[in-house]
N, C-alpha and C positions, 0 to 999 in steps of 0.2 A: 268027184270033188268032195273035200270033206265038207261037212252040215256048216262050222261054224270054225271061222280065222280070225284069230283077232290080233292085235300088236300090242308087244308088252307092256312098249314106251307110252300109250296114250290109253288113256281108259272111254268109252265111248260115250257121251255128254250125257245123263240121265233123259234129260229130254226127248233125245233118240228113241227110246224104247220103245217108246207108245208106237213110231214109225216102224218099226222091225218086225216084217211078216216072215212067212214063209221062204220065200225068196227077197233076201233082200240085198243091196251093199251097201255099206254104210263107208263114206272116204272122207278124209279129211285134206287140209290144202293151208298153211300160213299165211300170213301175211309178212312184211317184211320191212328189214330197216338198211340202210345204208349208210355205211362209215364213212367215205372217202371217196370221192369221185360221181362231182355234182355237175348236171351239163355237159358233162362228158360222152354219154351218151351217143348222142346225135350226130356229133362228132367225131363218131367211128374209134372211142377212146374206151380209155377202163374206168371200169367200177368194181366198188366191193362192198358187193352188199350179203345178208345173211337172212334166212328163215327163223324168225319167232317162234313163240308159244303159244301167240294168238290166231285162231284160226277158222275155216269156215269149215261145217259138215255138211254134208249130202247124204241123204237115207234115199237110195231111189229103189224103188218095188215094180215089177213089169205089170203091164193090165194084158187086157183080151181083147179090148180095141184099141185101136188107133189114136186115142186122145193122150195130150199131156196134161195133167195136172201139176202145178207147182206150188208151194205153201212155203209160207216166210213164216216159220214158229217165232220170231223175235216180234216180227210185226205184226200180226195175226193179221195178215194177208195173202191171196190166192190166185193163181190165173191160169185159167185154160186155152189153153188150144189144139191143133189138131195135128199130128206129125208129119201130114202130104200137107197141108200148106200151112207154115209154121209164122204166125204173126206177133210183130213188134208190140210188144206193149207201151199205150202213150200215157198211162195215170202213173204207173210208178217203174223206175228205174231197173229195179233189182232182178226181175223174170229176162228181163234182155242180157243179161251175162250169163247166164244157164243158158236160155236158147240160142245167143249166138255158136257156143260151142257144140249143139244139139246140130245145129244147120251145118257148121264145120263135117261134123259125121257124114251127114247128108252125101254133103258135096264130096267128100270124098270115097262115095260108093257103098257105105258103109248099110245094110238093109235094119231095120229099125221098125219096135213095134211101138204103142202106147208105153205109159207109165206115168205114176205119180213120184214126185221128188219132192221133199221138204227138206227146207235150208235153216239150219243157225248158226251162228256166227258167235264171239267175240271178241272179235278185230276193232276199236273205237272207230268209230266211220267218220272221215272225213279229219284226221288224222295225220295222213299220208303216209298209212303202212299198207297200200295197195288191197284194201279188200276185195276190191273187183277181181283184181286179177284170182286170189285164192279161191271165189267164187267160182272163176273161169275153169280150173285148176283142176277145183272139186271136183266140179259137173264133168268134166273132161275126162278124169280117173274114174268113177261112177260107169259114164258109159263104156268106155274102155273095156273094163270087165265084168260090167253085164252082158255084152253083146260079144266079148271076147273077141274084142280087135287087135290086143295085141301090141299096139302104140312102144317105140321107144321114148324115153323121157322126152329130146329134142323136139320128136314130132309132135309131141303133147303141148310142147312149148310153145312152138312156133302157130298149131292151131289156134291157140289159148290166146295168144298176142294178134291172129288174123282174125278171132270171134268178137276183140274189142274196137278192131278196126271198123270191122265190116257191118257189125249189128250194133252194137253200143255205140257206134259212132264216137271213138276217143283213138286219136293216133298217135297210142302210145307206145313208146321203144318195148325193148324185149326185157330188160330187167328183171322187173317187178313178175311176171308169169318164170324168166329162167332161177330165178331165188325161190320163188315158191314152189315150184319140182326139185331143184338139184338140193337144196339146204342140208347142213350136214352138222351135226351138232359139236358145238364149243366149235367149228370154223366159219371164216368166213367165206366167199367166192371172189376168186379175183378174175374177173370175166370180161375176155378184149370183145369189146362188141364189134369190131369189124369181122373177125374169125371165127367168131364166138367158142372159141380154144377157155379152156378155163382151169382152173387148178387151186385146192383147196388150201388156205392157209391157216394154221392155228391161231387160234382166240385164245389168251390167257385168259380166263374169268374169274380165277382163284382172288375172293377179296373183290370182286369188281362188281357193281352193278350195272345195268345198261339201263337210264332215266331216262326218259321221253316226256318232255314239258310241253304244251300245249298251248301254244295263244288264245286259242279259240276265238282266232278271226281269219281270214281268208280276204282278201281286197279286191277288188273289183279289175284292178289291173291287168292280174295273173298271167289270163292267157291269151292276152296281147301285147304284152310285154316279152311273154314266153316265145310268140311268133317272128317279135322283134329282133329277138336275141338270136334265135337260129338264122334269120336274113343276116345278119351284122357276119355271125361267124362265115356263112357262106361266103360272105362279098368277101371276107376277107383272104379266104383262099382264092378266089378268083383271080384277085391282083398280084396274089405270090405265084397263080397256074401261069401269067404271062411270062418269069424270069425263071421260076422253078416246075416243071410242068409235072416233075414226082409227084408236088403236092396235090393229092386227092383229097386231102379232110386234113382239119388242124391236128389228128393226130401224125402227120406226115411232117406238119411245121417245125421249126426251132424260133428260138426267141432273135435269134438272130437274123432269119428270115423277114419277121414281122419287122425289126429295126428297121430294116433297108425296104421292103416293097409295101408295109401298109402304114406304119404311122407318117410317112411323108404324106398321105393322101387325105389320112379321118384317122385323128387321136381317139374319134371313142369308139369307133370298129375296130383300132388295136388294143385300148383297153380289155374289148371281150375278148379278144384272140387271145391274149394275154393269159388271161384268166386261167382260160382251158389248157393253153399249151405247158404252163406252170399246174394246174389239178394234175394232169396225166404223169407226169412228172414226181410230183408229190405222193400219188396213188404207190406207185413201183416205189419209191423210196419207203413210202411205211408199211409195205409188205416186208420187204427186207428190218426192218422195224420190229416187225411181226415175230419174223422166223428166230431173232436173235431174245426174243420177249423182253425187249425194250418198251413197256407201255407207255413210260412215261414222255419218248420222244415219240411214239406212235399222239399221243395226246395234243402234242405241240403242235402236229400236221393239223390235227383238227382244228385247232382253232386259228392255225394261218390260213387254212380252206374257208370257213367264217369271212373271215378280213376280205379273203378274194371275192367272195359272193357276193359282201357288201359293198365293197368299194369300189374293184372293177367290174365285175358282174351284173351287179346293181340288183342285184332279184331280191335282195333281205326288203326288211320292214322295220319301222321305231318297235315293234314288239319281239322282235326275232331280237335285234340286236341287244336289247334290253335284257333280255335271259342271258343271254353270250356274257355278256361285259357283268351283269352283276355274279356270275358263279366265278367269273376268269381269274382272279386272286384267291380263290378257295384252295386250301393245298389239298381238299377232302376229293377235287375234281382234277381229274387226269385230262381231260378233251372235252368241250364244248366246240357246237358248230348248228347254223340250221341243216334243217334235211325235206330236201325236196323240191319241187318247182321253185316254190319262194314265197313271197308275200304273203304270208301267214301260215299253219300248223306247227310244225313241232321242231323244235330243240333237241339232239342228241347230244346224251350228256357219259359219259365215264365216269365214276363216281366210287368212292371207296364205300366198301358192303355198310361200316358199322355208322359213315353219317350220312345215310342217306336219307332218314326220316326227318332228319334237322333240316336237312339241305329244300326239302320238298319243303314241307312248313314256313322255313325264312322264307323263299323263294316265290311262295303264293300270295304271304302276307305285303310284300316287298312291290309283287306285281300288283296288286289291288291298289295298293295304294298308289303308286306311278302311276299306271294305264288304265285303270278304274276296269280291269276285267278281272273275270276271275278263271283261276290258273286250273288245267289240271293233268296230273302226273301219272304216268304209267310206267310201271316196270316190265321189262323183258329180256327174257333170256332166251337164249342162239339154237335151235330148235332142229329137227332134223326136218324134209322136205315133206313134197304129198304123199301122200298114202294108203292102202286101203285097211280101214280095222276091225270090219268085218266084213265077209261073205257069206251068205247062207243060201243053202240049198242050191248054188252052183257049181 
């Protein structure tokens, strides 16, 4: 193997260096945003989402025993343990998304010695640009090819999404882990989470920026509300399985379906059916959107997905909708919408390159003085996926 690999497109964070021995690898992993296709998910429907600029690294160096060491250069924080019996850390969060995917290896035969890992990031956390997962990503690629396992992307995936299930205790879909491998630059992924079949679609970016506003609140609701909504969807295929027994998941539904077997039953189990079977719908319409580089009605979807969140959906907040509605007459803004669970993080915004300073500025000032918080804004552009960008001495 040669001494030293590196990748053109990313240069390796300064901070790293001090990490970089003899043998080292050094990988990187995004984080990621999501255009079009919210709740969908669970629902066995599509999303389109894409890899950032923002991302997590892994410097990991092998030892001579058996111990792991881990180090958060962001937080100047540490944790050891031991590779035969690999323990949950309960003070701080961040060492159980490296070690889930560490015990992933484990489990799947993979023989493994010590090593120290240190982690930084610049994903804004808590967000909802998935750092975790890019975390998972990293650590996941890192071992990969230090131990020379070989992994196809999928398999990286699907470990990365079983490491947040199984150690981090979070049961989250595959999304956020498959956007952070496959990511491809200036496209998006339009990705059927029943098949997980996928296929790249162009991103105009020429002139455009991609604005991430930030409530910086989160509600206490979230993820019971979030629980609620996937019961609602279930029931509601359940009473279309009596007369339509196709229907396996609302992406199986029509709206016509839902008329006849669930809004006779529960108006607001068809409102969320609603939702979803109208997102999936919408999703494939502005891919086609896409391909013809129609931004501007690609924009309009975004903010009738908005309207759906809010209205039938119900997952928005007085602060989500509040960014929504003050940019939505701006002709400088192509698409507003929230993105993510709900009840607080962040605003995806389309926004023309030359006002976008103006637009952050009104935009902070405007929120300060409504919601008495204060705003904050992140740019990002469409990134390619994980990666390794360097390897030494293997």
């Amino acid at each position: 193997m040669p001494a030293f690999v590196a990748s053109e497109d990313f240069s390796i964070p300064e901070v790293l260096n001090a990490y970089r021995l003899p043998s080292t690898v050094i990988t990187r992993s995004p984080g990621r945003i999501n255009l079009i296709g919210e709740h969908t998910d669970y629902n066995n429907g599509y999303v389109l989402p894409a890899a950032i600029d923002k991302a997590a690294y892994i410097a990991l160096t092998p030892r001579t025993d058996k111990a792991i060491h881990l180090f958060s250069i962001d937080l100047n924080d540490s944790y050891t343990t031991h590779i035969d019996n690999i323990e949950k850390s309960t003070k701080a969060s961040w060492p159980n998304y490296m070690l889930g995917i560490v015990l992933q290896f484990k489990n799947a035969g993979v023989v493994m010695g010590g090593f120290d890992a240190a982690l930084t990031a610049d994903i804004p956390i808590g967000a909802g640009l998935s750092s975790s997962a890019a975390v998972e990503c990293a650590m996941g690629m890192a071992l990969d090819k230090h131990f020379k396992v070989g992994l196809d992307k999928l398999t990286l995936v699907k470990m990365a999404q079983k490491a947040e299930h199984e150690f981090a205790g979070v049961q989250c879909g595959i999304m956020d882990q498959f956007a952070s491998v496959f990511g491809k630059r200036n496209h998006v992924i339009k990705l059927d989470c029943r098949s997980l079949e996928y296929v790249y679609e162009p991103f105009a970016m020429d002139g455009i920026k991609i604005v991430l506003l930030d409530t910086q609140v989160k509600h206490s609701l979230g993820s019971s509300a979030y629980n609620e909504r996937r019961l609602q969807c279930e029931q509601g295929v359940a009473w279309m399985q009596e007369h339509e027994p196709q229907v396996k998941s609302l992406r199986d539904a029509t709206l016509a379906m839902l008329d006849a077997h669930v809004l006779p039953k529960d108006a607001l189990v068809y409102q969320r059916c609603k939702y979803v079977v109208e997102e999936n719908e919408r999703l494939l319409n502005a891919c086609q959107d896409l391909e013809a580089m129609n931004m501007q009605a690609f924009g309009q979807r975004m903010f009738e997905t908005h309207e759906g969140l809010s209205k039938l959906y119900e997952v928005s907040c007085p602060e989500l909708d509040f960014l929504v509605n003050v940019v939505k007459d701006n002709p400088a803004v192509i698409g507003a919408r929230m993105m993510g669970a709900g009840f607080g993080g962040c605003t995806i915004n389309l926004v023309a390159e030359d006002a976008v300073d103006a637009l952050i500025a009104n935009t902070t000032i405007a929120y300060k003085n409504t919601m008495q918080q204060q705003l904050k804004a992140y740019i990002a552009k469409i990134e390619t996926g994980t990666s390794v960008l360097s390897c030494q001495g293997l």
